[in-house]
N, C-alpha and C positions, 0 to 999 in steps of 0.2 A: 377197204379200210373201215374199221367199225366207227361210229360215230359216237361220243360221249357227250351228254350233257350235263352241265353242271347248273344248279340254281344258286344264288347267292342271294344275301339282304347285301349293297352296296354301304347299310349305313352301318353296319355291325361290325364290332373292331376287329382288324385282323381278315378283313373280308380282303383286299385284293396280294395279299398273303397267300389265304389259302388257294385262289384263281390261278396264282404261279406255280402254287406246289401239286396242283389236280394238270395244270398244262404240262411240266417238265415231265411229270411222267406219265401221261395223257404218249403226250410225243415220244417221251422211250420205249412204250411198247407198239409203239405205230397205231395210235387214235387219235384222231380229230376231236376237239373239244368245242360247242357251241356253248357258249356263255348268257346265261338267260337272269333278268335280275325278278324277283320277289320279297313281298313284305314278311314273310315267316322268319322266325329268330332258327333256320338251322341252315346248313348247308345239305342240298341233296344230288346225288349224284345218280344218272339212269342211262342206261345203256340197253337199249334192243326193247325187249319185255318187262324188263326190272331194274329196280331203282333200292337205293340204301339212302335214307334220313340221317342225319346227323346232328343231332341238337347244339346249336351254338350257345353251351348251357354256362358255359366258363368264358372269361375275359386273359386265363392265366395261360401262358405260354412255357410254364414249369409248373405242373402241378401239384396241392401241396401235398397227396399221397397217391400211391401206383397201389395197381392190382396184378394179377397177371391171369386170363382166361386162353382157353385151348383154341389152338388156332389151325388149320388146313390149306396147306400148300403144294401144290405139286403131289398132293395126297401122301405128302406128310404133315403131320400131328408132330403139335410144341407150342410149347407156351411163349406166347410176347405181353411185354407190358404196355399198361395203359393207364389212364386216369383213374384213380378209384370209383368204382362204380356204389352207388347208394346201397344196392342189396348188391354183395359180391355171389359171385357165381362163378363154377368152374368153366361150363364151356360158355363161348362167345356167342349172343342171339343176334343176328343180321336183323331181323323185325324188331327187336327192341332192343336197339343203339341209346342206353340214356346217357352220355359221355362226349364231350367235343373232341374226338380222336383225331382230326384233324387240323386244329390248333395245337395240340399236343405235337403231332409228327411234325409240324413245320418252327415249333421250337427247339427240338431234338434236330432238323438237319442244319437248321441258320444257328445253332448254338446261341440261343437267347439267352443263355446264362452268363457268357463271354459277356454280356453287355451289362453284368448286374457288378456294380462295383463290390458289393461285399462279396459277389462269386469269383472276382476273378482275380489270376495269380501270371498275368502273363500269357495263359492263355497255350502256352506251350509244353508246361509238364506237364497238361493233358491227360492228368486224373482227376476225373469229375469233380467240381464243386462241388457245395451244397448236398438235399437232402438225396440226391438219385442214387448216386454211388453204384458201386460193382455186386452189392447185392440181389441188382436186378438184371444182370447181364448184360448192360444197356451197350458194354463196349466189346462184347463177345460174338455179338449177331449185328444182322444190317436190318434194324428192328423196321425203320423208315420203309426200306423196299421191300420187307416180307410184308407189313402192312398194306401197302398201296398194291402189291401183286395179291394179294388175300382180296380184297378189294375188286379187283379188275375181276379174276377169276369164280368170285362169287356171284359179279353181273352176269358173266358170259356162261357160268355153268360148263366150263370147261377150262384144262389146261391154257397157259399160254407162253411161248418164247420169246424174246427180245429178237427183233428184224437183226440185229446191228450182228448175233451171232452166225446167222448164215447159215443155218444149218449142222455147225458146233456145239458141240457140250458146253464151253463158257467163252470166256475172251482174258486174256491178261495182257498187261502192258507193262514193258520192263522199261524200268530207266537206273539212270546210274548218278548219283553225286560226288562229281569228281570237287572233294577237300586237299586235297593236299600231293602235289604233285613229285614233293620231296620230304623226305624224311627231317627230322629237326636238328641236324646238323649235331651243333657243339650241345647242344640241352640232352641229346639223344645220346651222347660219347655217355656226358657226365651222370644221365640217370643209370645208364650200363652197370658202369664202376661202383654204384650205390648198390645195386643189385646182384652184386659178386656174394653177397653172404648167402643171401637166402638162395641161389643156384646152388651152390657148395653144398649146403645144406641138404638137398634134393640132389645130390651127385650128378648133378647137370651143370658143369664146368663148360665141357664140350659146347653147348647150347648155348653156354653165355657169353665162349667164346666167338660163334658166328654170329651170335646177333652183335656182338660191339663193333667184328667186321664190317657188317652190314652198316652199322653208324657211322661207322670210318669214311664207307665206300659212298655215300649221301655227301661226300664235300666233293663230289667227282658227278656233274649231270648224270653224263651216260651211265654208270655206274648204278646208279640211283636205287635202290632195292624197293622204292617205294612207286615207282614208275611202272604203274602196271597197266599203259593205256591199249599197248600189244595187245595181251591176254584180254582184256576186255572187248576189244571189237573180235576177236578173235571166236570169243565165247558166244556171242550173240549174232554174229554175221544173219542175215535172213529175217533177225525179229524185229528191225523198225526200232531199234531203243533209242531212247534220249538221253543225252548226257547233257545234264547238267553244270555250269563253268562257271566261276566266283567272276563278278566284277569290278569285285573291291577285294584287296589282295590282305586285309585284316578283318580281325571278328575277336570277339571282346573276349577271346584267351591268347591269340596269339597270332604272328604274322602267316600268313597259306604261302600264295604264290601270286603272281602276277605276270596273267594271261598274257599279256603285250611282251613279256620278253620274247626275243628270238628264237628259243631252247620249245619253246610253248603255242608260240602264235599259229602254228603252220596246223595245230591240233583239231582245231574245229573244222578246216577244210578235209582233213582225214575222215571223219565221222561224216559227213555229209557226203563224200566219194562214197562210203562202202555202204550208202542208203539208210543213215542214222538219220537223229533229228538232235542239232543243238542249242539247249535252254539256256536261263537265268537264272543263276545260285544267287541270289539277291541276301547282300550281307544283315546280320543282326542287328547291327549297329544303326541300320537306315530305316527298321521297319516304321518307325512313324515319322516317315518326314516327305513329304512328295520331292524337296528342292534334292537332298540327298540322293534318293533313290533316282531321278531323273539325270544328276550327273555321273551315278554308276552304269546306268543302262546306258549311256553315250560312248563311257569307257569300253563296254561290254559288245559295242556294237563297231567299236572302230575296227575290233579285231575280227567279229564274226562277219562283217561287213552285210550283216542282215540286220533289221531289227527282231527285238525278240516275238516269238508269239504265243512262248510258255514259258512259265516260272516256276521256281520252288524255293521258298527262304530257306536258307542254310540255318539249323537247328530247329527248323520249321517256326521261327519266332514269327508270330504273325499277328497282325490284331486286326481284329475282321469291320472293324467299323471306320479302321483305318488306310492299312495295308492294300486292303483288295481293294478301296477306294479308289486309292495312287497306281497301284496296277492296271486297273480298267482304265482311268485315267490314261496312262501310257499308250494305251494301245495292244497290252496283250488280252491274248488273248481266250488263255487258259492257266490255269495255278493249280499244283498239288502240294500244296502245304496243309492243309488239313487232315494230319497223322498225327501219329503220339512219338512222345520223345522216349517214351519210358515201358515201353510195350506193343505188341502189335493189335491191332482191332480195328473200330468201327466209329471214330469219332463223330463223326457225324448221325449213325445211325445207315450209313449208305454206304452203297460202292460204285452207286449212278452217278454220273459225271450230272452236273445241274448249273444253271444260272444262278449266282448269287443275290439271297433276298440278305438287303444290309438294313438291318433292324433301326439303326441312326437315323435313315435316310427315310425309310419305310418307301422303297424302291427297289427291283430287282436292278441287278449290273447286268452289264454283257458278257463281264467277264464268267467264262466256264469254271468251276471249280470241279477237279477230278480227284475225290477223296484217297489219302495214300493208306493203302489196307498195313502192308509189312514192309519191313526195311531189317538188313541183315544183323543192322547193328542194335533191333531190339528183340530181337528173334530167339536170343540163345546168348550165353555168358564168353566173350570171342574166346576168352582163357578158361575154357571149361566145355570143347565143343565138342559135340556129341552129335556127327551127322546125321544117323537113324531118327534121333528124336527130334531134330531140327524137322527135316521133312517131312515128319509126318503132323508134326504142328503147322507146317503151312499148307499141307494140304488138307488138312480141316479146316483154315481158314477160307482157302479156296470153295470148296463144297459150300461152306456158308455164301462166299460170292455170287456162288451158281445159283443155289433156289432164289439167292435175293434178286437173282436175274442183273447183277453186277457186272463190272470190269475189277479183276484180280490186279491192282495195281501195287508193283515190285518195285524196292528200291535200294540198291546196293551201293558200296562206297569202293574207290580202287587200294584203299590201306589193307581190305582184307583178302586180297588177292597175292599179296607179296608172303615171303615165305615167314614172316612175324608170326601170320595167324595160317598155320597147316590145317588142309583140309578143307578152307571155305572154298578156295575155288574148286573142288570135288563137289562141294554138296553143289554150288552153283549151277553144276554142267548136269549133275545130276535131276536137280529141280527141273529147269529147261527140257528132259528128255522125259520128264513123268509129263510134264503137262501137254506137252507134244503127243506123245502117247497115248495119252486120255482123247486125244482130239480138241485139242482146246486151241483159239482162233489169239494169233501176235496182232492183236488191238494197237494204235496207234492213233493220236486225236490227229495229229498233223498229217 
């Protein structure tokens, strides 16, 4: 195991910040970190023969302008951004670092912006705040871990793999959020019947006449059209997925379900038989309240009769100086709500599962945060699906995963599995069989 040393000034802000974000992924490519303190204003990092300086030249954890110079990974060449540099330049000089790039990256993966009241909008339509925006690709790549693997790879003057892949091309982790276990009854009858013009219109009678069936058949459990927990272990058997379970049976559009019925209950001992792992849909409504969320996760736990040890807020409504707070707090002990509601990417700048640095606190959590890269429902328009191009935009995403030396973390809903929306479970089975394919390893934190 190679040995990494790190130097730090102890008294320079942001210094046991950067110690967590040089350890987390110190340890995800399997290095040992010694921690050495020094009076120099920079951080330097040395491994073997050779060392990188880093001037702790900025106190700013958003910087007020980006650059972007060429960068070498896996000996591919691409540009990442960074701090602006005083003389910009195309390609990157390892010997003359003038830039705190890693106070920068440890902004970008703890979303220091989430914490600037004028940046932040909830935190959950998770399009950039502020000056960074999408003109720097910030949410297209895992800037974070092509950075930090640039890095590594620059010391060792060689390639390097993630231990955790095994000898696989990448690793992905499927999980599922189960929202809605039935169809919306009489709302679902009445929007049908509004919808009769515009099908007529498009001489799709036919169409409008099974789906109103279909809403009919929704005041009958078994009947259910929207009941697709079958087809879903069915589809995944072998891959370790989690399914995600509401523990509060509302969220601020409308009533779900509620797990403890009898129709319901028996659901999470099925997924844990056939070698699943089942979570915490932690509702919207509780994301800032410990007292709240502490009597949903009791509710949550009468019926799984486990307590939980991963979460994912349902609409990913999360507020990090909060949320993950009350979650560590709890007891779990892993969270993927750090996705986008409105696109798929790279919120964080990662796909490395990491220790939460909560910027309130100026403390790392215990709890694990595993960044969610795609979810089916921002992937592609449901009513406008087009499975060719669906998959091959996730398997770009993927590829991005891989040089970042990531986990491809998937995350599907059981509404588009029923015959509403034809086709998703085709691409589903299909996805599943490319990555297989490629060789690529069913990751699993639990």
């Amino acid at each position: 195991m190679n040995s990494l040393t790190l130097w730090i000034n102890p008294q320079l802000p942001h210094a046991n910040m950067v110690a967590h974000l040089v350890q987390n992924y110190a340890q995800w490519w399997g290095f040992t970190v010694l921690l050495r303190h020094h009076s120099d204003p920079s951080w330097i990092l040395a491994l073997e023969n050779r060392s990188v300086s880093i001037p702790q030249s900025s106190q700013h954890l958003i910087p007020q302008n980006v650059d972007k110079s060429s960068i070498t990974v896996q000996n591919v060449e691409f540009m990442l951004p960074h701090p602006a540099l005083p003389d910009p330049q195309t390609a990157w000089d390892w010997n003359a670092i003038s830039v705190d790039l890693l106070t920068f990256l440890g902004g970008q993966l703890w979303r220091a912006e989430e914490y600037e009241p004028e940046l932040f909008d909830h935190a959950t339509t998770a399009d950039h705040r502020g000056f960074l925006g999408d003109s720097h690709d910030f949410f297209d790549i895992p800037l974070v871990d092509l950075w930090m693997r640039a890095i590594f790879e620059y010391l060792l003057q060689k390639d390097i793999n993630p231990p955790l892949y095994k000898g696989k091309n990448g690793a992905f982790w499927l999980s599922f959020d189960v929202d809605s276990l039935r169809k919306w009854k009489l709302r679902s009858v009445i929007k049908h019947f509004f919808l009769l013009p515009s099908y007529a219109i498009a001489l799709q009678t036919r169409v409008w006449i099974k789906l109103l069936i279909e809403a009919l058949q929704a005041h009958f459990p078994h009947k259910d059209p929207w009941f697709t927990i079958p087809q879903m272990l069915k589809g995944s058997a072998g891959l370790r997925a989690t399914f995600f379970w509401l523990g509060h049976k509302r969220d601020h559009l409308a009533e779900r379900y509620d797990l403890a019925l009898p129709e319901y209950r028996d659901l999470p001992r099925q997924v844990s038989e056939q070698g699943h792992y089942n979570g915490w849909h932690g509702s919207p409504l509780h994301a800032e309240s410990l007292e709240d969320l502490t009597a949903e996760m009791q509710n949550w736990q009468k019926v799984v009769q486990k307590a939980p040890l991963i979460s994912r807020q349902h609409f990913l409504r999360i507020f990090p100086g909060q949320t993950l707070n009350y979650l560590d707090k709890l007891g779990v002990k892993f969270d993927s709500s750090m996705g986008f509601n409105t696109r798929p990417g790279f919120r964080c700048g990662s796909a490395i599962p990491h220790k939460w640095w909560c910027f309130a606190t100026q403390k790392a959590l215990d709890i694990v945060e595993i960044p969610l890269i795609l979810g089916d429902w921002n992937l592609h328009n449901p009513q406008k699906f087009d499975p060719e191009k669906s998959l091959q935009k996730a398997l770009k995403y993927a590829q991005w995963v891989k040089l970042g030396g990531g986990i491809f973390s998937l995350d599907f809903h059981e509404i588009y599995f029923s015959q509403d929306y034809p086709g998703h479970g085709e691409f589903f089975s299909v996805l599943m069989q490319e990555l297989q394919a490629q060789d690529w390893l069913a990751w699993s934190p639990l």
